[in-house]
C-alpha positions as CSV (number, residue, x, y, z in Angstrom):
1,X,73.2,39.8,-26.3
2,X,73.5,37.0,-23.8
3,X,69.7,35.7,-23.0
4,X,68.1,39.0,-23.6
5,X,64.8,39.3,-22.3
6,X,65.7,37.2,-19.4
7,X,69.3,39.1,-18.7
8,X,66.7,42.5,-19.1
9,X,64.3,41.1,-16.4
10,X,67.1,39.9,-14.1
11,X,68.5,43.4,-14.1
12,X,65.5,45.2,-13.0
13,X,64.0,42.4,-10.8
14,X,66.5,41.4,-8.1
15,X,64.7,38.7,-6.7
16,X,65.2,37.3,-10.2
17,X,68.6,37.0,-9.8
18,X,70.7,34.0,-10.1
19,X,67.1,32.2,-10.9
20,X,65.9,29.9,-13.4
21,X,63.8,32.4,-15.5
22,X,61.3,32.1,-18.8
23,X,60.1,35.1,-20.3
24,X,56.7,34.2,-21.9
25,X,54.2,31.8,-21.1
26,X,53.2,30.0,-18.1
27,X,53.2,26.5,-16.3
28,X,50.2,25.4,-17.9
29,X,50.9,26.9,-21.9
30,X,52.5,29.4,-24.3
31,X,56.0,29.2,-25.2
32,X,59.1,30.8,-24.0
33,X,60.3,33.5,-25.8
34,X,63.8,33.3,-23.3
35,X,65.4,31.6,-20.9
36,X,68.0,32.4,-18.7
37,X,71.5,30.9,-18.5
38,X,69.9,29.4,-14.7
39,X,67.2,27.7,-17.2
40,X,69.2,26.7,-19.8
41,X,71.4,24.1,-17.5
42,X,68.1,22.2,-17.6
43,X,67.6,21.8,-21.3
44,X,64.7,24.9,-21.0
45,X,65.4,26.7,-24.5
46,X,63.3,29.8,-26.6
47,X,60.5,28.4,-28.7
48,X,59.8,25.6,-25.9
49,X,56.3,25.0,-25.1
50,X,55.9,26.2,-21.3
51,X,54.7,23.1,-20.0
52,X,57.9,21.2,-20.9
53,X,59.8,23.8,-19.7
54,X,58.0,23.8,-16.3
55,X,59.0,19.5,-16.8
56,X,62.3,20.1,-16.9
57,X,62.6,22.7,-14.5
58,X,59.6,22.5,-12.0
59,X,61.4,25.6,-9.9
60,X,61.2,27.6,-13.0
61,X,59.6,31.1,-12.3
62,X,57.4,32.6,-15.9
63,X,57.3,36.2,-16.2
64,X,55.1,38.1,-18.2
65,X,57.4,39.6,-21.4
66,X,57.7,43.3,-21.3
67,X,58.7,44.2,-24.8
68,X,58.5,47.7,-25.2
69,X,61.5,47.9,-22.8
70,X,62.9,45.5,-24.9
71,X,62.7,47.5,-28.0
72,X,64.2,51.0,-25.8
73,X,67.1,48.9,-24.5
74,X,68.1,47.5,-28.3
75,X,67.7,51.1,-29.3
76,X,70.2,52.3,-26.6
77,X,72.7,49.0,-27.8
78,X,72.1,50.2,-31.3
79,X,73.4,54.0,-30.9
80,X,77.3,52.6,-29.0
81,X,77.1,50.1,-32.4
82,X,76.9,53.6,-34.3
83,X,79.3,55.2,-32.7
84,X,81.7,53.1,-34.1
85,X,80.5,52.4,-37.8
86,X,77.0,53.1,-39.6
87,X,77.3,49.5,-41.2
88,X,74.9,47.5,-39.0
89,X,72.7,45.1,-40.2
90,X,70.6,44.3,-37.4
91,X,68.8,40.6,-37.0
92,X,66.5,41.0,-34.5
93,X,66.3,43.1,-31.0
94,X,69.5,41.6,-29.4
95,X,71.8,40.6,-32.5
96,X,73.4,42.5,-35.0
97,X,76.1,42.6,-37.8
98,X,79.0,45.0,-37.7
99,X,81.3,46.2,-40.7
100,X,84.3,47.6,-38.5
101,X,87.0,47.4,-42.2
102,X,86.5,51.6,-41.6
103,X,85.5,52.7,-38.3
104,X,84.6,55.8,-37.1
105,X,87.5,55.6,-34.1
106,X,90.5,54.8,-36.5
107,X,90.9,51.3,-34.4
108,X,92.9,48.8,-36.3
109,X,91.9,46.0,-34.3
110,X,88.3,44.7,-34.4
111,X,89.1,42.4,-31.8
112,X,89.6,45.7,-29.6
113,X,86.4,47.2,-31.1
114,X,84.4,44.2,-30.0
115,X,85.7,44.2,-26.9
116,X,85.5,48.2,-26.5
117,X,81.4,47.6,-27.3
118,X,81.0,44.6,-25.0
119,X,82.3,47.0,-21.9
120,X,80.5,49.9,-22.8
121,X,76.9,48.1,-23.1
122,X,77.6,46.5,-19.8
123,X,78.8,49.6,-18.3
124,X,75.8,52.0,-19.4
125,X,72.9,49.3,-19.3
126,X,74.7,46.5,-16.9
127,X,74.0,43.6,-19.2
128,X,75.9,41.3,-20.7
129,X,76.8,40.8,-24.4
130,X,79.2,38.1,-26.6
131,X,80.8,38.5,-30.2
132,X,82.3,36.6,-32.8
133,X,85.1,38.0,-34.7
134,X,86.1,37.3,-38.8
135,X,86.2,37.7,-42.0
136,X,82.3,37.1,-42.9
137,X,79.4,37.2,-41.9
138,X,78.8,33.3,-41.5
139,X,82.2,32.8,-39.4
140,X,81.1,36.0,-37.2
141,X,77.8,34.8,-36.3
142,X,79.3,30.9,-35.4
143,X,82.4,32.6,-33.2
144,X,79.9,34.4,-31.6
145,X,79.0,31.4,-30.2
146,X,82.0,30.2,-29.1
147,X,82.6,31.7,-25.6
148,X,78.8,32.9,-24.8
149,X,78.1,34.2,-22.3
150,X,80.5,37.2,-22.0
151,X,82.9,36.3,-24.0
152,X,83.8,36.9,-27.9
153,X,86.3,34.9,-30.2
154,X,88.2,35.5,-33.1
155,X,88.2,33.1,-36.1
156,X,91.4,34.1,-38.3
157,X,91.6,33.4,-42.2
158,X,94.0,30.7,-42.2
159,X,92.3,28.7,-39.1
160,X,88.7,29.1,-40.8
161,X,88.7,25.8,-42.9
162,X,90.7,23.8,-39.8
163,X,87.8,24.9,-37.2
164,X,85.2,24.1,-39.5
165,X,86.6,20.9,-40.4
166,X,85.6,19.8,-37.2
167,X,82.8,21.9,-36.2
168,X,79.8,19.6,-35.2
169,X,77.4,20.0,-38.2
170,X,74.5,21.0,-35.8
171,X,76.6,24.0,-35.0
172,X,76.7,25.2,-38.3
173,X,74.8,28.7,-38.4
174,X,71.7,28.0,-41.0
175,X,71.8,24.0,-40.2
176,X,68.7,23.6,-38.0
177,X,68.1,19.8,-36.3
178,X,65.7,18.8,-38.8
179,X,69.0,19.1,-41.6
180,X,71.1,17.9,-39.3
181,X,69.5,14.5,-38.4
182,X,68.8,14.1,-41.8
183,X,73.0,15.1,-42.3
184,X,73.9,12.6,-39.8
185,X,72.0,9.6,-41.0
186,X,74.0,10.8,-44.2
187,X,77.4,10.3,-42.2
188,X,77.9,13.9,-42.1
189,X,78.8,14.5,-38.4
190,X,81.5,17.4,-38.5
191,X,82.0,20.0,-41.2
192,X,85.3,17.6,-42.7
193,X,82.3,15.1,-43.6
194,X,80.3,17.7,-45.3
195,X,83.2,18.5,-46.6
196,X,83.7,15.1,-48.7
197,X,80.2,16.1,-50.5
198,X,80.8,17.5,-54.2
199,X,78.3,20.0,-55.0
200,X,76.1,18.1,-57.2
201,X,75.6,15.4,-54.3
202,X,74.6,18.5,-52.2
203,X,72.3,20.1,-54.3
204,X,70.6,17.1,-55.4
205,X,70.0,16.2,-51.5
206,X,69.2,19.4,-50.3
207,X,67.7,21.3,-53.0
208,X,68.6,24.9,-53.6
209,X,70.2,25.4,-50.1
210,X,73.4,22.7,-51.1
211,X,75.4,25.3,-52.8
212,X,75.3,27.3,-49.1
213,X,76.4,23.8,-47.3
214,X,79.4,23.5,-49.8
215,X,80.4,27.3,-49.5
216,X,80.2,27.6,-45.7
217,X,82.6,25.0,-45.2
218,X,84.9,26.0,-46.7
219,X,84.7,29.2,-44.9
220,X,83.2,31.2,-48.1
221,X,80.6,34.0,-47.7
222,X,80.1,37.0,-49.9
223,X,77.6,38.6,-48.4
224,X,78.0,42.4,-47.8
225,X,76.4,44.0,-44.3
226,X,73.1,45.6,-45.0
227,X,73.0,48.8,-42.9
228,X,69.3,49.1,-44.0
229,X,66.9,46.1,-44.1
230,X,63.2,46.5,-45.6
231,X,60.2,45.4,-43.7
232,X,58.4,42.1,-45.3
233,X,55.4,42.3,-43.5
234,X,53.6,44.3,-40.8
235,X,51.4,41.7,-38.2
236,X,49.4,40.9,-35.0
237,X,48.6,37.8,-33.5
238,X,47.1,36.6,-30.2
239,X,47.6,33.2,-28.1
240,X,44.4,32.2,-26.2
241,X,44.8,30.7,-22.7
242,X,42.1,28.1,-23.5
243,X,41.8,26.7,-26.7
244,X,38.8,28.0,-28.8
245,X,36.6,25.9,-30.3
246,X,34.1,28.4,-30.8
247,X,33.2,30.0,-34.5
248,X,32.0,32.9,-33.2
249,X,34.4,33.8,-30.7
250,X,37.3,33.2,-33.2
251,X,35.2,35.8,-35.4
252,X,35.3,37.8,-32.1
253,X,39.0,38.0,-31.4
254,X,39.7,38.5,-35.5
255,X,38.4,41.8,-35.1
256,X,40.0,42.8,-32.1
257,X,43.4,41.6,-33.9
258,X,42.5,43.3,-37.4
259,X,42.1,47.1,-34.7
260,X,45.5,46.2,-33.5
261,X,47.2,45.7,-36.7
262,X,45.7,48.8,-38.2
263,X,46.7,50.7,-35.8
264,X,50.4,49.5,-36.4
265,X,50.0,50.1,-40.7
266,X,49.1,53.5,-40.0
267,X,52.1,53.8,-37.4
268,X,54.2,52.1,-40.2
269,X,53.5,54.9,-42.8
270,X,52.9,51.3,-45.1
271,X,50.2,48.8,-46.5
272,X,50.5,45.9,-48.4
273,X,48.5,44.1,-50.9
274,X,48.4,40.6,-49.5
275,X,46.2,39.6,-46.4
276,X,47.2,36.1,-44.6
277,X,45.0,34.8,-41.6
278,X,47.1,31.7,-39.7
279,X,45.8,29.4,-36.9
280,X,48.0,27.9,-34.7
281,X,46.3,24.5,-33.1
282,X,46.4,22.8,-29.9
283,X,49.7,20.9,-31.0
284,X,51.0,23.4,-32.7
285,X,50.4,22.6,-36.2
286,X,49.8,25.9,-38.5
287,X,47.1,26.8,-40.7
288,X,47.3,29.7,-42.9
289,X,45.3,31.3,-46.0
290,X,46.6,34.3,-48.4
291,X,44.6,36.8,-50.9
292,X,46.7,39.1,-53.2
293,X,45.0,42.3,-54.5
294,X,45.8,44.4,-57.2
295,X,46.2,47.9,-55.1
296,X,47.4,48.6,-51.4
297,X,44.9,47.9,-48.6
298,X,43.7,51.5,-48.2
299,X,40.8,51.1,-44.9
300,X,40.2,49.2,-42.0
301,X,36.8,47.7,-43.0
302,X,38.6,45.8,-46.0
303,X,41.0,44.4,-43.9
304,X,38.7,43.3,-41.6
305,X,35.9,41.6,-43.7
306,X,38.5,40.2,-46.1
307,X,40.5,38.8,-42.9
308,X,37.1,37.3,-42.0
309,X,36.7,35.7,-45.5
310,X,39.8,34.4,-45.2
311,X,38.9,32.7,-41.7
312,X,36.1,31.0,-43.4
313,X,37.8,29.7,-46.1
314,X,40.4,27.7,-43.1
315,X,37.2,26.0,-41.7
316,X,37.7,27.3,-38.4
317,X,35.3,24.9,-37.0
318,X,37.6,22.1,-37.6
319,X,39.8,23.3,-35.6
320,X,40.8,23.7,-31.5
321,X,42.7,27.1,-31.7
322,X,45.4,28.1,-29.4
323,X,46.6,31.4,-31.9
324,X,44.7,33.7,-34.5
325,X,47.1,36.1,-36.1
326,X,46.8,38.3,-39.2
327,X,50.0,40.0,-41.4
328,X,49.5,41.9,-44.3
329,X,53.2,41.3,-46.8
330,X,53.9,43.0,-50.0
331,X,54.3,46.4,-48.5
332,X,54.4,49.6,-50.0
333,X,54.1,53.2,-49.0
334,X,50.3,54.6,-49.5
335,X,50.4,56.9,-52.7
336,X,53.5,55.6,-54.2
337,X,52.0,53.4,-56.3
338,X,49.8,53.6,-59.9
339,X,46.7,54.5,-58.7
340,X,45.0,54.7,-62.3
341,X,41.8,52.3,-62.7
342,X,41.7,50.5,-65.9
343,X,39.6,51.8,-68.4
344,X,36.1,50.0,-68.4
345,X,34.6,48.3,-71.6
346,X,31.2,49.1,-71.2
């Protein structure tokens, strides 16, 4: 989908129209969770801090994020994806994979099929969406980028390693900036330069991720679309308006966020065994602390006191806090696991 949240609030706000928009945040903090295409001509981009945003773009307008409609709006995008094959493997809200090889229509063209989706989401829920046509999933998601917004394009078999030859290495999908300053002070500018890299080179640079760089440029990707991806963890998190300095009040705003997240485990049908508190600073650097237990967390009042150790254990009052959050991982589904107590010794 083309700028999602932003395209959403667009739609149902006229006066939004044509605008520079941010979903999330304000002038003075948070961060923009999206930016319209108005926004975007100034460098304003998702993940910014507000304030720079509101630097770039002083006639930016903030609006509070509505994310339940969010959520009905990917569900309606989600049943026209259906109705043409049940392989979807969705990414997040606005982004999804599609195996079209055998769709339910019979269409031999899934050039046509894309196209056929991109009218019918903008006909039922008047927003805009873009695609990428190929082969893989890696040359997919990077066409998809091609011709945004509105648009789709095809990469073929025989044009894949001749476009990524020259593709400009911070456009390769899984090369964030960090790799690629680190790529260019290499010399690797363009996928042909990557290229030149054997694989021992890469993996010896880059660690485990190498043997993906020297795969992806030469247009190889294996991986199958998941219709059906398992939830890693289930959290709740809170950013503070003023940062808090305060022991107590952090202890104060844990709890609130432990009732919130219990509230979504029970909705989830799941628990986990592993509790992780994180604090977010003032410039954004991230604090976290993990406990693993041997069952699933079974009550609130566990949660809570352990997330409360946990808090402790970070020094809270070393720090000026502009997020608490809590996520438990290692899910599982209450009563599908050993519940036998080892036998005591004594």
């Amino acid at each position: 989908m083309d700028a999602f949240f932003a395209s959403i609030e667009q739609r149902d706000f006229p006066h939004l129209r044509g605008k520079p928009v941010a979903v999330g945040g304000s002038r003075e903090r948070g961060v923009v969770a999206a930016a319209s295409y108005e926004a975007r001509k100034f460098g304003v981009k998702s993940a910014m801090p507000s304030a720079l945003a509101y630097r770039k773009c002083p006639q930016i307008i903030f609006t509070r994020p509505r994310f339940h409609v969010y959520k009905d709006v990917s569900v309606q995008i989600k049943k026209i994806f259906y109705e043409y094959t049940d392989l979807v493997e969705p990414l997040s809200l606005d982004e999804a994979y599609l195996d079209v090889t055998e769709n339910k229509k019979g269409i031999q063209s899934a050039t046509q099929i894309a196209l056929e989706i991109r009218e019918k989401i903008n006909d039922k829920l008047n927003l805009n969406a873009s695609a990428g046509i190929s082969y893989n999933k890696f040359l997919a998601k990077t066409a998809s980028d091609i011709n945004k917004p509105n648009g789709q394009a095809i990469i073929l078999p025989e044009e894949a390693e001749a476009f990524l030859e020259q593709l400009p290495i911070e456009r390769f999908y899984g090369i964030g900036n960090v790799t690629a300053d680190k790529m260019k002070k290499l010399g690797i500018y363009k996928g042909k330069d990557l290229k030149n890299w054997p694989i021992e080179h890469l993996n010896d640079t880059f660690g485990s991720t190498g043997k993906y760089y020297f795969h992806i440029v030469r247009g190889i990707d294996n991986r199958k679309v998941k219709a059906h991806r398992e939830r890693k963890s289930i959290g709740a998190e809170r950013t503070f308006s003023k940062d808090i300095a305060d022991v107590q009040k952090m202890r104060e705003h844990l709890l609130k966020i432990a009732d919130i997240l219990w509230d979504r485990i029970l909705k989830s049908n799941k628990s986990g065994k592993t509790i992780t508190v994180k604090i977010k600073q003032h410039d954004f650097e991230m604090h976290t602390k993990s406990r693993t237990y041997a069952t699933l967390i079974k009550n609130k009042s566990f949660l809570t006191e352990e997330s409360l150790t946990l808090l402790e254990e970070l020094n809270p009052q070393t720090f000026n806090v502009r997020l608490l959050g809590i996520s438990i991982s290692n899910l599982g589904e209450p009563g599908t696991e050993n519940e036998s107590e080892q036998l005591k010794l004594f």
